[in-house]
GUBA-165401 format. One record per atom (N, C-alpha, C): y, z, x; residue in three letters. Coordinates in pm, whole numbers, padded with zeros to 5 digits, always signed. Last residue first. Layout:
GUBA-165401
YZXALA
...
END
This chain:
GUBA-165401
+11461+18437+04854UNK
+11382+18338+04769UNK
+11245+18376+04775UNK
+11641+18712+04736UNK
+11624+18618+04860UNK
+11535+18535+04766UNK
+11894+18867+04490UNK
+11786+18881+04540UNK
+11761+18740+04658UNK
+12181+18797+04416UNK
+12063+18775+04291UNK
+11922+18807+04403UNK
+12416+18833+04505UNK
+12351+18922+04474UNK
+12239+18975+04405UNK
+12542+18549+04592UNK
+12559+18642+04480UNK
+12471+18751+04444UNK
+12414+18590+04836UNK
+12538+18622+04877UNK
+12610+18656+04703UNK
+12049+18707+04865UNK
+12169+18666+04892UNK
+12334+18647+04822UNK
+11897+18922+05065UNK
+11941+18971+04904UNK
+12075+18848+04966UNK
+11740+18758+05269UNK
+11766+18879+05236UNK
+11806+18833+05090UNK
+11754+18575+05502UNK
+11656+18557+05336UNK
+11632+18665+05265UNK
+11825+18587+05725UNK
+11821+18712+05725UNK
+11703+18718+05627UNK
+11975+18352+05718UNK
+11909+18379+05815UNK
+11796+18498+05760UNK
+12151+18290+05522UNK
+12039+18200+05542UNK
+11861+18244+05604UNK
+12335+18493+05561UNK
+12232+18508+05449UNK
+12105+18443+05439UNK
+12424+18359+05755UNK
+12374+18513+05820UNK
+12276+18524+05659UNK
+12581+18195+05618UNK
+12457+18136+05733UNK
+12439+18237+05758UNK
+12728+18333+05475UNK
+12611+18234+05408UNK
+12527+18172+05512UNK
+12905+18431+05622UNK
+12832+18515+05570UNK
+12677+18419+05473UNK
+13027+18268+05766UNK
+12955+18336+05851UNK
+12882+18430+05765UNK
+13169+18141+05541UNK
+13078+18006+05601UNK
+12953+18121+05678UNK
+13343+18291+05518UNK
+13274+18278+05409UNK
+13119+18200+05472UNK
+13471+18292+05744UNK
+13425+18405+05730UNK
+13321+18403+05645UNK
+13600+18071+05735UNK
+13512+18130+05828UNK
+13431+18220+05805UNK
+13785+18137+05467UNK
+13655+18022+05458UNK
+13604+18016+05581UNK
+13943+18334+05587UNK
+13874+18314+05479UNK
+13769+18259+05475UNK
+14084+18155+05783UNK
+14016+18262+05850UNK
+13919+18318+05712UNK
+14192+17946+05644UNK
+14131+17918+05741UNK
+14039+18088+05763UNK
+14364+18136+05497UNK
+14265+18091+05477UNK
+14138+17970+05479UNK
+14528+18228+05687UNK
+14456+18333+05621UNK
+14377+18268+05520UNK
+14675+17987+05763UNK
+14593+18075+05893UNK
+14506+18184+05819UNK
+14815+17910+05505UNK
+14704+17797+05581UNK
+14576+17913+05694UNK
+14981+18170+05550UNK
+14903+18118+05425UNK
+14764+18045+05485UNK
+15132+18084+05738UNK
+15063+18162+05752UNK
+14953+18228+05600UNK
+15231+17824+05720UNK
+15194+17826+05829UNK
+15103+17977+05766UNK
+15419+17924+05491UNK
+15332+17811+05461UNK
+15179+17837+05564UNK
+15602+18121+05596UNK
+15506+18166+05526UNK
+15393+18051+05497UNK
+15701+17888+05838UNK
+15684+18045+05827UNK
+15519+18064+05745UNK
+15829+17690+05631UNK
+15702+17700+05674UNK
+15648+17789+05764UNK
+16047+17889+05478UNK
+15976+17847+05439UNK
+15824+17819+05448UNK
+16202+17977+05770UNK
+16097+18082+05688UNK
+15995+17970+05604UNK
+16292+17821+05997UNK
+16270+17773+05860UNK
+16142+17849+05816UNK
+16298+18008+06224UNK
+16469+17905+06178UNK
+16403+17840+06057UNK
+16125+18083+06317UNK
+16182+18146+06198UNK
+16311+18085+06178UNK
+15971+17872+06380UNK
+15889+17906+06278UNK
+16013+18028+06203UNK
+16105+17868+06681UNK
+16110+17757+06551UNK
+16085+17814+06420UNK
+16013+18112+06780UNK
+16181+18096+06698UNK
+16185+17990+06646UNK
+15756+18063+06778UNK
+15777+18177+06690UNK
+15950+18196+06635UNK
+15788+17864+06999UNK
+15674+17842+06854UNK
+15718+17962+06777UNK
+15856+18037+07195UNK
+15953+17926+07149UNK
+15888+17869+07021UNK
+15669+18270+07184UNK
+15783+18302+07176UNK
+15908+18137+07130UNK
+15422+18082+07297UNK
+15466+18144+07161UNK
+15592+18196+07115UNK
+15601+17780+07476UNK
+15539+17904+07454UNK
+15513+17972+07324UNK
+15439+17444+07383UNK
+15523+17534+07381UNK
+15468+17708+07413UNK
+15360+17097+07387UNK
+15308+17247+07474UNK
+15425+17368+07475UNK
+15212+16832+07226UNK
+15353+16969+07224UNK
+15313+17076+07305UNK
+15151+16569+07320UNK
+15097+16670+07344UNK
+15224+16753+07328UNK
+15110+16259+07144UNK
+15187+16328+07237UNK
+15082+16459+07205UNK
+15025+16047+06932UNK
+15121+15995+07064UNK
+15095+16098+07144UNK
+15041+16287+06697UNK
+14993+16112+06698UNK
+15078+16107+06834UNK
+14975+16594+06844UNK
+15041+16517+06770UNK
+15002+16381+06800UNK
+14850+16906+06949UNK
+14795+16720+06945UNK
+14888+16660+06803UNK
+14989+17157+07090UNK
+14979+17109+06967UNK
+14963+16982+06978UNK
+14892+17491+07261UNK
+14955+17324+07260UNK
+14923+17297+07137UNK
+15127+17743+07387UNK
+15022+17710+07277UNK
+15041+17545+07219UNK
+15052+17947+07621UNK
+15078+17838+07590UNK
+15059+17821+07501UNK
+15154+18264+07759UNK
+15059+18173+07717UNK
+15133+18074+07650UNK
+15343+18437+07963UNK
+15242+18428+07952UNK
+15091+18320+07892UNK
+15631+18490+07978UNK
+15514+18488+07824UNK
+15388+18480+07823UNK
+15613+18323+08232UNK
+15712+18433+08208UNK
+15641+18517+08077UNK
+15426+18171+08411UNK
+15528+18124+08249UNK
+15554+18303+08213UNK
+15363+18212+08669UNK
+15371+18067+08634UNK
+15463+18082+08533UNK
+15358+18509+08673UNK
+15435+18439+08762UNK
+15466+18282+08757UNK
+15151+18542+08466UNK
+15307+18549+08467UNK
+15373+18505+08525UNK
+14915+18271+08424UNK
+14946+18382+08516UNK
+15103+18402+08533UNK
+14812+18188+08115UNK
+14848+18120+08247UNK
+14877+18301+08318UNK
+14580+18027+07877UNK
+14675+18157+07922UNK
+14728+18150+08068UNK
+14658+17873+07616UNK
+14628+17853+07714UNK
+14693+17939+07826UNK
+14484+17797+07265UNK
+14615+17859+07365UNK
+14508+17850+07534UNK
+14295+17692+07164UNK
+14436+17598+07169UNK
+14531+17638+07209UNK
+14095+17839+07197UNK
+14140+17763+07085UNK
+14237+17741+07086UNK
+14135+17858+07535UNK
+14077+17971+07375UNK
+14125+17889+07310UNK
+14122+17813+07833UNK
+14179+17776+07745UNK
+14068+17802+07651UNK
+14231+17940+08171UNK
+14139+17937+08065UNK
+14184+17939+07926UNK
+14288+17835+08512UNK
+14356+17903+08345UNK
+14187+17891+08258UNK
+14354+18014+08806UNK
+14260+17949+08718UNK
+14306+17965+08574UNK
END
């Protein structure tokens, strides 16, 4: 049985050696690579390397930001600038 997490897709060793998948929706097509083959692309051009991981830290930033202003919503506590609830 697989089960698919945000865009990886974990398989059973005996199927993929690595273990997981990680697909990518391009115009036309479906990229399905392992991480390990996604991780030697990514270092044959450091450049987008670091680009790629820039983008992922703040993606994960502005989640985070989003989870603290709807928990503030919630709560109508002391909110997120620190000026007191309504």
């Amino acid at each position: 049985m697989k089960r698919v997490i945000e865009g990886v897709i974990s398989l059973p060793t005996a199927m993929f050696p690595e273990g997981k998948l990680v697909t990518v929706k391009v115009a036309g097509c479906l990229l399905v690579l392992s991480e390990g083959e996604l991780r030697d692309l990514l270092k044959a051009q450091p450049a987008l390397w670091t680009q790629a991981v820039r983008r992922g830290k703040a993606v994960l930033r502005r989640e985070r930001a989003k989870a603290r202003l709807r928990k503030a919503g919630e709560d109508d506590g002391p909110s997120v600038l620190g000026r007191g609830g309504s």
